[in-house]
N, C-alpha and C positions, 0 to 999 in steps of 0.2 A: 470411587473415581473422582468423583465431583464435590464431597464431602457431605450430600443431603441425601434425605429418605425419600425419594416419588412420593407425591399423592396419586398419582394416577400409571402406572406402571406401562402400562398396554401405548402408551405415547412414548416409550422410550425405547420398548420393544419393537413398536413401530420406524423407527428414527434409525431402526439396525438395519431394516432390508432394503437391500438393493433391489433397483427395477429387475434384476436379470435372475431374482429369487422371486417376483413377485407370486401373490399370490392372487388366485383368479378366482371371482363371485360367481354365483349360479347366473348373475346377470349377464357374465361376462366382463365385468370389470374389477379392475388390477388396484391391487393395494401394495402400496411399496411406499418409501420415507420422500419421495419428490417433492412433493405438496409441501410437506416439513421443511425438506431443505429452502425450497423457496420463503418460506417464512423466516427462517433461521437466517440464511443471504440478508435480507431487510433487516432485522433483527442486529447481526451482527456491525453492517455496517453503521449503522444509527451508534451505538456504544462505542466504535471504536469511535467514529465524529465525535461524539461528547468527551472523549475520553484525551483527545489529542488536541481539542480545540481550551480545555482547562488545564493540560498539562505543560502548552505550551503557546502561552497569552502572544509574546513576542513575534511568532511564525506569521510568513503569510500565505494566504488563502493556496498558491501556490503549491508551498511545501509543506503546508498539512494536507492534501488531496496525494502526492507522492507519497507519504507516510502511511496513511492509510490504504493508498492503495496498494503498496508492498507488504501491509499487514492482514489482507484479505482477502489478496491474491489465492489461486487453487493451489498454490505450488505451498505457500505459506501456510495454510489451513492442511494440507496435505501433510504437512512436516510437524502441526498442532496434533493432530487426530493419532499419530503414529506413537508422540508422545509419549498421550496421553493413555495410549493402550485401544482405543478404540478398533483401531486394526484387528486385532483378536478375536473382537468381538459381533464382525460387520456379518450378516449371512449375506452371500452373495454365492454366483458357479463360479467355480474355478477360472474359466476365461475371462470374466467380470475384471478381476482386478489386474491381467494381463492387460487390456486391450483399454482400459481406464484406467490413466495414470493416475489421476484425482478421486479415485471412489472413495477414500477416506476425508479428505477434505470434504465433501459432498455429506457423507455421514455425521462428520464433525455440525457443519451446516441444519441439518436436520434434526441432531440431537441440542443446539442450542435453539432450533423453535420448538421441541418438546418442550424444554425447560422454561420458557418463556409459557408456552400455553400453562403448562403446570402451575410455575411460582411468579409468573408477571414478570415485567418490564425490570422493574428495580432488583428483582432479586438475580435474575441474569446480566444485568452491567454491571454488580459485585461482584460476581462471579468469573464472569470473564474481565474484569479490572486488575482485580484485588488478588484474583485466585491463579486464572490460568496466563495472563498475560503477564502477569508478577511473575509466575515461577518458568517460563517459556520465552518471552521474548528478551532480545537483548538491548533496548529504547537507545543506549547510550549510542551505541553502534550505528543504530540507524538512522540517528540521528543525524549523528555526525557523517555517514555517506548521504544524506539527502542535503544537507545544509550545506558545505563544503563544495560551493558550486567553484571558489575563485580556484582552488586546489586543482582541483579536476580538470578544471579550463586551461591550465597552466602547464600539468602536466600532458594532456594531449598535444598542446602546442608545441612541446618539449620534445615529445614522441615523432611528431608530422615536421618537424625543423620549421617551427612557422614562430616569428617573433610578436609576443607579446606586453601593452603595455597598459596599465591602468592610470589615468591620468582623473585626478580627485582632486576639487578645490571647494569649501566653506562660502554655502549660499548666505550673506548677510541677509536680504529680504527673507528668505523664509525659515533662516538658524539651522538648516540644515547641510549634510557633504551631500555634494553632487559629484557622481565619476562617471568616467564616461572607457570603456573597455575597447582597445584595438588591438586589431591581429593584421600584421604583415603591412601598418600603416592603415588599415579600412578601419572604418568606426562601426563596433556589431553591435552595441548593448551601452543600454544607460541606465543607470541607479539612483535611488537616491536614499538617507537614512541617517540616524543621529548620530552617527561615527564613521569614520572615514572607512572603519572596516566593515560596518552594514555598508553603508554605499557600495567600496566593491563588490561585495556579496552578490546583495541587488541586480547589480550590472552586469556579472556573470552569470546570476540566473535567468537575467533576461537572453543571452545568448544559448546557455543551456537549455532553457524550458524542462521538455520532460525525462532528458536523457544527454549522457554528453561522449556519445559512442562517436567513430569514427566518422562512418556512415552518416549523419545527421549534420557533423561537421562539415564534412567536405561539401555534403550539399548547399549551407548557410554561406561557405565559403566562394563556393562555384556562382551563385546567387550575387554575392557582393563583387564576385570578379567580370559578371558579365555589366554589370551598373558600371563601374568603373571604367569598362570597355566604352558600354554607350557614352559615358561623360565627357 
């Protein structure tokens, strides 16, 4: 699956069972991949960090935190694990993977801090670099819906009949475009960046933030209509 031979087998084995298969000690205590996954979670998200913070010098702190965390998400890992075959492979009861949307994702999690305790640090951020995120994700795609905030900003506006306009002029003092993003006349968002098209960027993601659904809208909007009322 993964391309390598275990040194240690009994950790990947381990990385299979679900709490809801655990198995119970004469102590009374449960062995199951939890432990694991919570190592694997740390694990993973450190490699995708490195991974997106070299891949994409330009970004900022913003929209590499979105990236990864659409890349880490349980729905994502969820979608990794099924792939990858792991599904097949999970022992869990029957109700387990009913009543657990994520128990693959969860596995997935725990079989990368197997691999990690097995073959180290470096030999797991090739692997999920090079190997699984190479032949699984689609970077270009998510890319461009993470970064494309003016897009999105414009077409909701479009959607809600609400007019908008980005007004961008060339800071002599600091050599940089400065825009400044308005909807329906209000001022929601300022940018700034060494092209007229980073600045707008910038300016709608300051309006965006984490999301740019209806809902989040209308509240930024209700916000700037009750200011305006006061003024």
């Amino acid at each position: 699956m993964f391309g390598f031979i275990p040194n240690n087998i009994e950790l990947y084995k381990l990385a299979l069972i679900h709490k809801s298969a655990s198995f119970v000690l004469s102590d009374g205590s449960q062995i199951n991949n939890e432990r694991l996954e919570y190592l694997g979670d740390a694990v993973i998200e450190a490699v995708t960090s490195d991974f997106l913070y070299i891949e994409f010098p330009d970004q900022p702190e913003g929209v590499l935190t979105q990236l990864r965390s659409k890349i880490v998400s349980r729905q994502s890992l969820n979608a990794l694990a099924v792939k990858l075959g792991l599904d097949k492979l999970l022992v869990a009861h029957s109700g387990a993977t009913i009543s657990q949307k994520h128990i693959y994702g969860d596995a997935f999690e725990a079989m990368m801090g197997a691999i990690y305790l097995d073959q180290g640090y470096n030999f797991v951020n090739r692997l999920l670099i090079n190997r699984i995120y190479a032949a699984c994700l689609d970077m270009e795609s998510l890319t461009e819906e993470e970064t494309d905030f003016k897009s999105r900003l414009i077409e909701w506006c479009q959607k809600n009949r609400h007019a908008i306009v980005f007004r961008t002029r060339h800071s002599s003092s600091s050599g940089s475009f400065v825009s400044t993003v308005f909807i329906d006349e209000m001022e929601v968002g300022h940018g700034a960046g060494a092209s007229k098209k980073e600045a707008e960027q910038n300016a709608a993601y300051r309006m965006a933030q984490s999301s740019m659904d209806d809902e989040a809208c209308l509240r930024a909007l209700d916000r700037l209509d009750r200011v305006e009322t006061a003024q």
